[in-house]
C-alpha positions in Angstrom: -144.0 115.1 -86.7 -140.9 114.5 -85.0 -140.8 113.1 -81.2 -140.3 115.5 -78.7 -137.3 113.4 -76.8 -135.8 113.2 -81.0 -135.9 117.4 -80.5 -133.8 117.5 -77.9 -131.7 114.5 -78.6 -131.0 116.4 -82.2 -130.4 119.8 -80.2 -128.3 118.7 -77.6 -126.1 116.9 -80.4 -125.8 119.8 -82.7 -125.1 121.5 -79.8 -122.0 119.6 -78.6 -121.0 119.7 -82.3 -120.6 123.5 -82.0 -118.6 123.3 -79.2 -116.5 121.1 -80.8 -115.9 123.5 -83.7 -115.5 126.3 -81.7 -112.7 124.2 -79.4 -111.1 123.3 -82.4 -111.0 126.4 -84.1 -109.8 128.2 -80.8 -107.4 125.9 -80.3 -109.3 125.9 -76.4 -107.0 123.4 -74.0 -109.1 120.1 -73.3 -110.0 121.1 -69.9 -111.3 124.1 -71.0 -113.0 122.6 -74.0 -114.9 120.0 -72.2 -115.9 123.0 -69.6 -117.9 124.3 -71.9 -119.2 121.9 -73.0 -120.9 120.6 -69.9 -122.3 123.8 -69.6 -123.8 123.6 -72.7 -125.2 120.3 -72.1 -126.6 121.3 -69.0 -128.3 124.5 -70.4 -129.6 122.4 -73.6 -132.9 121.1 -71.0 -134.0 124.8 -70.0 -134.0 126.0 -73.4 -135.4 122.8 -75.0 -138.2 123.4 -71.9 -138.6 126.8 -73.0 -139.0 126.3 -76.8 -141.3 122.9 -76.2 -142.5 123.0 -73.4 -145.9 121.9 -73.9 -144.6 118.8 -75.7 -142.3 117.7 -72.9 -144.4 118.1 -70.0 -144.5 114.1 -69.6 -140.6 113.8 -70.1 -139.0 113.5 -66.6 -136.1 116.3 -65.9 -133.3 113.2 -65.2 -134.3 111.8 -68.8 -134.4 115.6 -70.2 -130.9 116.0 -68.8 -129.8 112.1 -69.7 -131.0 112.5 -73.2 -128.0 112.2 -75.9 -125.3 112.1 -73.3 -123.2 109.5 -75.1 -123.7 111.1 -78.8 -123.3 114.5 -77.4 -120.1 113.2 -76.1 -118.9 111.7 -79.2 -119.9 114.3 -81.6 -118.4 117.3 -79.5 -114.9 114.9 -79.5 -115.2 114.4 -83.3 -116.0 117.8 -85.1 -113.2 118.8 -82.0 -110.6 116.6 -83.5 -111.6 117.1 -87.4 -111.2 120.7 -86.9 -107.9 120.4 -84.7 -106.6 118.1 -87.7 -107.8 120.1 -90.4 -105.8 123.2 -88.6 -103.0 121.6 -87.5 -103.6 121.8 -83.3 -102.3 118.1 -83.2 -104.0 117.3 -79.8 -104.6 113.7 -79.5 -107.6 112.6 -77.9 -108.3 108.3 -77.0 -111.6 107.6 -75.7 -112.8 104.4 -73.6 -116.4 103.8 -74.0 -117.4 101.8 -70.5 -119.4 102.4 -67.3 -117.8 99.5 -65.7 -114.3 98.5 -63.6 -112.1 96.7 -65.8 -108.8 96.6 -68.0 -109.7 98.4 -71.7 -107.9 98.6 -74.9 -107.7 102.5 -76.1 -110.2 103.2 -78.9 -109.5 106.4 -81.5 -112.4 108.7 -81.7 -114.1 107.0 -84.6 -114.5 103.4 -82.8 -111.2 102.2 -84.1 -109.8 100.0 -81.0 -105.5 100.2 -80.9 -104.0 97.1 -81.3 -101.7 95.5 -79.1 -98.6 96.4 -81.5 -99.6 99.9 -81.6 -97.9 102.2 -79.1 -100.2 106.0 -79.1 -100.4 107.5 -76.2 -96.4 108.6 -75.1 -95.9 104.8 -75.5 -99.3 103.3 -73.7 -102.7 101.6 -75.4 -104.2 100.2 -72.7 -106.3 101.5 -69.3 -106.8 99.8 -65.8 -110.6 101.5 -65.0 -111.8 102.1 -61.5 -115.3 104.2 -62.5 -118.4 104.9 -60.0 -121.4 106.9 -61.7 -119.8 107.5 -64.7 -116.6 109.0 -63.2 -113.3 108.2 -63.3 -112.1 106.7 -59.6 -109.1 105.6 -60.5 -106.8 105.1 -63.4 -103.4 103.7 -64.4 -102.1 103.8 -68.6 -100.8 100.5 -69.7 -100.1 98.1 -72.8 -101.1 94.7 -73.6 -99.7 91.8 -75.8 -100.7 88.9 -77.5 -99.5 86.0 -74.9 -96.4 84.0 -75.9 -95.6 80.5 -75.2 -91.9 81.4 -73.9 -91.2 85.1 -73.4 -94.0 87.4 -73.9 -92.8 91.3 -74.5 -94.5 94.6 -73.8 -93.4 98.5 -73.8 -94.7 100.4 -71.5 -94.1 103.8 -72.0 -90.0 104.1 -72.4 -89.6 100.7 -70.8 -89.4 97.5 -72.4 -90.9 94.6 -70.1 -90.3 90.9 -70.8 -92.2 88.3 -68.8 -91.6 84.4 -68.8 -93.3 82.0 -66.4 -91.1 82.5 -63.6 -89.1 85.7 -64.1 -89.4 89.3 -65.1 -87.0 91.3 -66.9 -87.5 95.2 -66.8 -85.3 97.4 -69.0 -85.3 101.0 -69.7 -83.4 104.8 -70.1 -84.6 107.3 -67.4 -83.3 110.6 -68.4 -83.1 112.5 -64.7 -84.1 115.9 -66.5 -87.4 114.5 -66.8 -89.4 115.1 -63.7 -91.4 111.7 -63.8 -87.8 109.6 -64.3 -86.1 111.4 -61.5 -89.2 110.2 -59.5 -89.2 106.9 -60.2 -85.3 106.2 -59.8 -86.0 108.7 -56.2 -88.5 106.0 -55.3 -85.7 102.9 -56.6 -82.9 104.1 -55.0 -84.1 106.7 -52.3 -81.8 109.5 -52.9 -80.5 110.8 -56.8 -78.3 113.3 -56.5 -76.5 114.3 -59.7 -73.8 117.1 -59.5 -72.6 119.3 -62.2 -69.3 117.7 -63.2 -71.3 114.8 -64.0 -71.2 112.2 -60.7 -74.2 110.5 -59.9 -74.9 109.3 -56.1 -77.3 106.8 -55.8 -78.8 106.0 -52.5 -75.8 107.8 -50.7 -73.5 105.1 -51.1 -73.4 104.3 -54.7 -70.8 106.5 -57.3 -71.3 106.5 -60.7 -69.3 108.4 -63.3 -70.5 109.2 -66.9 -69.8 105.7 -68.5 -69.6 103.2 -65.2 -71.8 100.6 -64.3 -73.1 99.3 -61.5 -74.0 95.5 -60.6 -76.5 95.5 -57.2 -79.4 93.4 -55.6 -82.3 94.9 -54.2 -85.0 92.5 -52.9 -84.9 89.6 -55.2 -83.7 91.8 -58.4 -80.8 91.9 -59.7 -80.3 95.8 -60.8 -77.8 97.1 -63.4 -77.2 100.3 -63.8 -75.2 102.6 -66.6 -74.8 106.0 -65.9 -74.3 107.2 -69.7 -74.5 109.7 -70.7 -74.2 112.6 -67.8 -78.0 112.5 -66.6 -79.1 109.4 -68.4 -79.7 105.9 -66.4 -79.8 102.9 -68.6 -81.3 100.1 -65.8 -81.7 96.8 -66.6 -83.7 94.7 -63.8 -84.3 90.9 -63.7 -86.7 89.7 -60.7 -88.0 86.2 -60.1 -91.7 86.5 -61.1 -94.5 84.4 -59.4 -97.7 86.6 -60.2 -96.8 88.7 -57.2 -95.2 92.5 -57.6 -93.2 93.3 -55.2 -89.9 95.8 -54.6 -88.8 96.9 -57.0 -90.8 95.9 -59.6 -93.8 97.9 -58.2 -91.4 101.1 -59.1 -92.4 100.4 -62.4 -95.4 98.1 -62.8 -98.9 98.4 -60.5 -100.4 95.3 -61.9 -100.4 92.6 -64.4 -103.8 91.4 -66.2 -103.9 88.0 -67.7 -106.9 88.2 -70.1 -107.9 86.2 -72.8 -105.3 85.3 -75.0 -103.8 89.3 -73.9 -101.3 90.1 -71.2 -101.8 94.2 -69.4 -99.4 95.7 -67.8 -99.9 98.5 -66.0 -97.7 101.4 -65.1 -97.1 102.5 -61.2 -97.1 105.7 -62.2 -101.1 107.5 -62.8 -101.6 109.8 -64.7 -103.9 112.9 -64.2 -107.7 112.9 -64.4 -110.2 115.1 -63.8 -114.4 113.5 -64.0 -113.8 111.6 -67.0 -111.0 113.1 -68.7 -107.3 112.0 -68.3 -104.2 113.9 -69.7 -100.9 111.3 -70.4 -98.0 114.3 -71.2 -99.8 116.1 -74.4 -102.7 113.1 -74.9 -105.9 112.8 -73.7 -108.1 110.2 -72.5 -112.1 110.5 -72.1 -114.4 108.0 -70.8 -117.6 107.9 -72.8 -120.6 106.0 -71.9 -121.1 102.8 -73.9 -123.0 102.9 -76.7 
């Protein structure tokens, strides 16, 4: 005869399955998708009360409602994706399984852990973690590398990042179109303005046409700038580099993890989250329990 905790483990599971398949078939937003499925997990324990009552009189409620929480998870994102796959939705979904602070290499859905050389999510495959009580606190997206002896080299996102023992170099295209680029040249350069024949004003003073380049210092970097073509900043930035970020660099980077033999790097940039879910442009990142 089975357990009564194995009931509700196996209904809750099935469950979160269903709610995968109707996600995927639905082609249901992840938001919305993991919407329902709380409330599906939550209203597993009063039906699994009704229908066994007896049987699970000497179960705690916490337990009944703690019961599966992991597996649900897991199965809910992996009938979600087969389906999305099978169908053609193309929604990526990462998952992280942790309760704890730390820095995390992405995982796929089935376990598989990204390597360093492997660039998924819009350019990212690592996570800086910040959780409390199984929710996300904080977050920043990232990459890591195997450490070099000399130079040691990382993309993150659309920017290439090379770091030595005592310098940086930062390199990248930042296409002012794109809401998150005008951003982060607002915040290098304090005021973009770009007009329509094609001249680009940086911090008031600085004239760019399509084509010219621009040689300054900000802080200890040395900045060069390329406007080419009309709306696209090529930057180059070189920085001494002591294992302290300061201006500029924290315009792109929010903190570098030496780890084992790995180097993270972390974008300044965060991405949105919401509980345990966070979206990077048309990606998805969930924080699953360990196990």
């Amino acid at each position: 005869m089975m357990n009564p905790k194995h009931k509700v483990y196996y209904f809750r599971v099935s469950v979160s399955a269903l709610v995968g398949l109707v996600s995927g078939l639905t082609n249901a937003p992840p938001l919305e998708g993991l919407s329902l499925f709380l409330l599906a997990y939550f209203l597993v324990t009063p039906l699994s009360l009704k229908l066994w009552g007896n049987e699970l009189k000497d179960v705690g409620l916490i337990k009944l409602y703690r019961e599966a929480l992991g597996s649900s998870l897991l199965a809910l994102l992996l009938v979600w994706t087969l389906v999305m796959n099978m169908i053609g939705a193309g929604v990526a979904v990462y998952v992280v399984r942790t309760s704890q602070n730390g820095v995390y290499p992405l995982q796929t859905v089935d376990g598989r852990t990204i390597g360093p050389n492997e660039r998924p999510l819009a350019g990212y495959n690592a996570v800086s973690l910040k959780v409390s009580d199984g929710k996300i606190k904080d977050i920043h997206v990232g990459t890591y590398a195997r450490r070099s002896e000399g130079l040691t080299r990382l993309y993150l996102g659309d920017t290439k990042v090379t770091l030595s023992n005592n310098s940086l170099n930062i390199e990248g295209e930042y296409n002012l179109s794109f809401e998150a680029d005008l951003r982060r040249m607002s915040y290098l350069f304090k005021n973009v303005t770009l007009f329509r024949n094609g001249t680009l004003i940086l911090n008031n003073t600085i004239r760019l046409e399509p084509g010219e380049t621009e040689n300054m210092k900000i802080g200890d970097a040395f900045i060069t700038v390329t406007h080419d073509p009309k709306g696209t900043i090529h930057l180059e930035l070189d920085s001494p580099y002591n294992g302290t970020l300061t201006f500029p660099i924290t315009v792109f980077i929010s903190s570098i993890v030496e780890e084992g033999d790995y180097i993270y790097v972390f974008d300044a940039f965060k991405p949105v989250w919401k509980t345990r879910t966070a979206r990077v442009d048309d990606s998805y990142v969930i924080v699953l329990p360990p196990g």
